[in-house]
N, C-alpha and C positions, 0 to 999 in steps of 0.2 A: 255699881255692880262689881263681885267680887271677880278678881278674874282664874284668880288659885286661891290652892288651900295648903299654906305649910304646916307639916305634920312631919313630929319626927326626926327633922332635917330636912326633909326630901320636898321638894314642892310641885305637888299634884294638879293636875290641868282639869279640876272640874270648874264646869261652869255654874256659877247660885243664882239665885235669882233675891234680891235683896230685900222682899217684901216681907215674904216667906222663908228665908233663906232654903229653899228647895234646890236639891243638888241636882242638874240637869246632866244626865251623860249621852253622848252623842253614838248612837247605833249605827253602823254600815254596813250592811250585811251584803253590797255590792250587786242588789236586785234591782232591773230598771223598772219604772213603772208598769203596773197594769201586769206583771208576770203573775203569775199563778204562785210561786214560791213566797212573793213578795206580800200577796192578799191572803194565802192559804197560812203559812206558819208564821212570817219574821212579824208582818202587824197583828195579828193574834197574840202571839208569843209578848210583842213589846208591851200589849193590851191588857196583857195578864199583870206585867212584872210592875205597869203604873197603875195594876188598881190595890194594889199591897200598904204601897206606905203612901197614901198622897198629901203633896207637902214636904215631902222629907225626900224620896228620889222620882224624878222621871225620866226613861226614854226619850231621846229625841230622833228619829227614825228618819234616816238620809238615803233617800232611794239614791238608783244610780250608784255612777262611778264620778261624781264631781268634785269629790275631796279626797277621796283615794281609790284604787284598781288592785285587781287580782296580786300585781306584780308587788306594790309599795304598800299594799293595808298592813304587814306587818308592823311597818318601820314606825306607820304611821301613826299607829294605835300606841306605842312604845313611844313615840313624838309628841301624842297628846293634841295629836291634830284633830283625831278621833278617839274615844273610849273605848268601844266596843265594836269587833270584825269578826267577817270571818274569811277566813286563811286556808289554803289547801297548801299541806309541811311540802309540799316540790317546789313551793312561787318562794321560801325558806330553805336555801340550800345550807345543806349540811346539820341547821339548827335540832331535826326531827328525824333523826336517821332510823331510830329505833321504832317513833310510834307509826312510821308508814306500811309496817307488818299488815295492820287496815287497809291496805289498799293491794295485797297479793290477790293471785288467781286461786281458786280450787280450793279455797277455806272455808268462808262463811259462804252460807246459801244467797244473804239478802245483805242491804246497808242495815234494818235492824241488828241482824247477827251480830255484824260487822262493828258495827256502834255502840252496843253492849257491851262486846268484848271488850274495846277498845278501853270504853270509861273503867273498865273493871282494872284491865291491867294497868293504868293510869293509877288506880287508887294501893296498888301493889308499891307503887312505889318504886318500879323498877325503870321509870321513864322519868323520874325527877330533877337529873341532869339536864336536860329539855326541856322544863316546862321551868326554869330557876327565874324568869322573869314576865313569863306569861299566866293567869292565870285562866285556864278550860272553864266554859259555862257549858258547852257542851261537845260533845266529840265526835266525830261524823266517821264512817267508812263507806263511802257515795256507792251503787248498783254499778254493779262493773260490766264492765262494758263487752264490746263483742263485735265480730268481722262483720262488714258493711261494705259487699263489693258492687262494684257498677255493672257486671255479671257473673255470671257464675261460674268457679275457678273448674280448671279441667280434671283438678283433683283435689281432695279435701285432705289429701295426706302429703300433700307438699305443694305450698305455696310458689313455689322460687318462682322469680322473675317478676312478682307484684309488687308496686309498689306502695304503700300503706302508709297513711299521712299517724302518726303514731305518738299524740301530746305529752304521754310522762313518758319517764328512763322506765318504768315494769311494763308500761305496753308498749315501749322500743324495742326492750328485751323478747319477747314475746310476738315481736311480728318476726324480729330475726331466726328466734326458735323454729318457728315454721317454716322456716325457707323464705321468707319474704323481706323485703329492702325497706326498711323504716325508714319516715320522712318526717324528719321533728321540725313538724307544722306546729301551729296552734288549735285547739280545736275550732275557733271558726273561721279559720283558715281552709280545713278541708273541704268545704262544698265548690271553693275558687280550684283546687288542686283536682279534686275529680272532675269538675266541669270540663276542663280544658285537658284532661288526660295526663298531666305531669303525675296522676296517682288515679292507681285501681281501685281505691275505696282506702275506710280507713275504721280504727279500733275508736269506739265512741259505747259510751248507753245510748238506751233511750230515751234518758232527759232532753237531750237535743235531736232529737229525729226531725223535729218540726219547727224547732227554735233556730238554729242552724242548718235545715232546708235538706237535710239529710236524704230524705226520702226522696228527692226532688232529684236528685243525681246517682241515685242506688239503687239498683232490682232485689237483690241476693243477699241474704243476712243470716250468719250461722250464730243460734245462741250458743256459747258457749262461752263461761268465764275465763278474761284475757288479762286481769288488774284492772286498776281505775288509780283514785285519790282519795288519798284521807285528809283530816283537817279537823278546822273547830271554830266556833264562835265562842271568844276568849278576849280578855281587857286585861292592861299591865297588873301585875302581882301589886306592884305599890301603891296603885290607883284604888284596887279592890282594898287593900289591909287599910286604908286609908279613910275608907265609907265608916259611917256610924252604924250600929249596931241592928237600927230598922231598916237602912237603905242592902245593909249586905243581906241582910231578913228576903229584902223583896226581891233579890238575884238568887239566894239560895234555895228559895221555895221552888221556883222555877226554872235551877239547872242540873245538873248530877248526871244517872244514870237513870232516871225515869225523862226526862226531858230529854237524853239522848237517843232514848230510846223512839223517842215521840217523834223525832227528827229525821232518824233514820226509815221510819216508818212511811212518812210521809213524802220523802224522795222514794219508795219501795214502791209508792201508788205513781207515781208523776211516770218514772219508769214504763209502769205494765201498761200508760195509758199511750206511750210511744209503740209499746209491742203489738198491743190491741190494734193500733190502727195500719203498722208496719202486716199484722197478719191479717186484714180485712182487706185491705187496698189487693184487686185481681192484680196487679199491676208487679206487685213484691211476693217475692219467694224469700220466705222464714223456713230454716230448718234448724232442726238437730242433730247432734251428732248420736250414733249409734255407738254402745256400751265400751266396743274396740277401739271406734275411731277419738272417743272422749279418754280411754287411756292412755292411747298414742298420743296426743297432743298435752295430755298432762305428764307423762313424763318428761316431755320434751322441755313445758315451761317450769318443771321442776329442776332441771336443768339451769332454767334463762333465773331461778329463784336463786342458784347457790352463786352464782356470777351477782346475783344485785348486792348479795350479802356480802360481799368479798373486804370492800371497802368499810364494811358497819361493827366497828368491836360493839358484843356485846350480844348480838344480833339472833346468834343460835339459843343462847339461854329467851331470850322474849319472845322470840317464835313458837316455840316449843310451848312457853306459857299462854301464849294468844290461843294456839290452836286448843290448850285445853281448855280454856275458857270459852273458846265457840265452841264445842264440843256440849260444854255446860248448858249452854242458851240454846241451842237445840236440844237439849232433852229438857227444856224448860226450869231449868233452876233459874 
């Protein structure tokens, strides 16, 4: 068995299979067994990309986190421990300053939106500083998330004195906006922090209302977009220019901006099916905010947005092009 492939100069960690010489790359896509993400897109998705070339590439699909996690899938991927991950750019410090514009409040409507735009302005070329050693199969900006308290605050126009378990820097920024005390938990970290009262509730989607037990420690949920995380399922640039001509065929067919979009879509259902049960359960109180009280808190985190950019050269010219590009995908171009 072959164990790399030098090409180049550079020597690539695919694994062959020596019968066939079939290039096997190893997928991570960090889902544990039996998840609905895991049986819904990533093995469909890998299902697709090995019925393209067979013989020439396959998928090898690594449920779990047992060769790499949230934290190290970058490095690891880039290590050739694995080929293929996916990464949310915050577990990436500093590397993706620019494409987490995907993960503001009060932009896109949905992760579609969000994950259109994103691929779009990717292909601008104005994020390629970023992406110099990763190559994007697809590009995510996940349903952003929203207030999740253990009751209901005494006032919807100022938090103070709450404390809010609050996993990235845009929903840190954004509980402090409010008047509220961020507690950079981890997200499943918060059901332990509400249970015992060290936190009031905490800024989450509804991907994990159920997964994370959310519901299980929380009465009172205000939608309203508060940020989230972006990312991507993406494998080394060297590793990709490295494939032969059918195997990158069978990655190309099924990545871009239609497969992001597919992506995005399908965390957009995973979502409503937390809302769904968050507003059927007698037990929980789902609201809205009304037309005033949704301006006042978007100027507030319009605010918590000029503070995240402070640190980001570069940052106002891509903004300014993301929003027009959500702009675009909501009127359907």
């Amino acid at each position: 068995m072959k164990a790399a492939l030098v090409t180049g100069g550079l020597v690539v960690g695919f694994v062959h299979l020596a019968a066939a010489d079939e290039i096997v790359l190893r997928f991570t896509p960090l889902a544990q067994p039996g998840t609905a993400a895991l049986t819904e897109f990533y093995r469909p998705w890998t299902d697709k990309v090995n019925a393209v070339a067979p013989g020439v590439l396959k998928l090898d699909l690594r449920e779990g986190t047992t060769i790499a996690n949230t934290i190290n899938i970058y490095e690891r991927v880039m290590s050739d421990v694995t080929h293929i991950g996916f990464v949310l750019f915050n577990y990436v410090s500093g590397k993706f300053p620019l494409a987490e514009v995907a993960a503001l409040p009060f932009i896109a409507d949905n992760s579609e939106q969000a994950s259109v735009a994103l691929w779009r302005l990717y292909e601008t070329g104005m994020l390629d500083s970023e992406f110099n050693e990763a190559k994007p199969l697809m590009l995510i900006g996940l349903p952003q998330s929203l207030l999740h308290l253990a009751k209901a605050p005494k006032s919807l126009d100022d938090l103070a004195g709450l404390k809010l378990v609050a996993p990235t820097q845009i929903t840190s920024l954004a509980a402090a906006a409010l008047g509220a005390t961020p507690l950079s938990l981890s997200s499943p970290e918060a059901y332990q922090a509400i249970l015992r009262s060290t936190a009031d509730g905490t800024i989450l989607s509804y991907n994990v209302y159920t997964s994370f037990k959310i519901g299980e420690v929380t009465t009172y949920h205000v939608d309203a977009p508060l940020g989230t995380a972006a990312g991507m399922i993406f494998m080394k640039k060297a590793t990709y220019d490295a494939l032969p001509p059918k195997a990158k065929r069978a990655l190309d067919e099924n990545s871009g901006e239609a497969a992001s979009r597919a992506w995005g879509k399908w965390w957009d259902g995973d979502n409503e099916n937390g809302h769904q049960l968050a507003k059927s359960d007698p037990k929980q109180t789902v609201v809205a905010l009304d037309p005033a009280m949704r301006a006042s808190w978007k100027k507030k985190l319009d605010g918590a947005i000029a503070e995240w950019g402070k640190s980001r050269p570069g940052i106002d010219k891509a903004l300014a092009e993301y929003r027009r590009l959500v702009a675009d995908v909501q009127a359907g171009k």
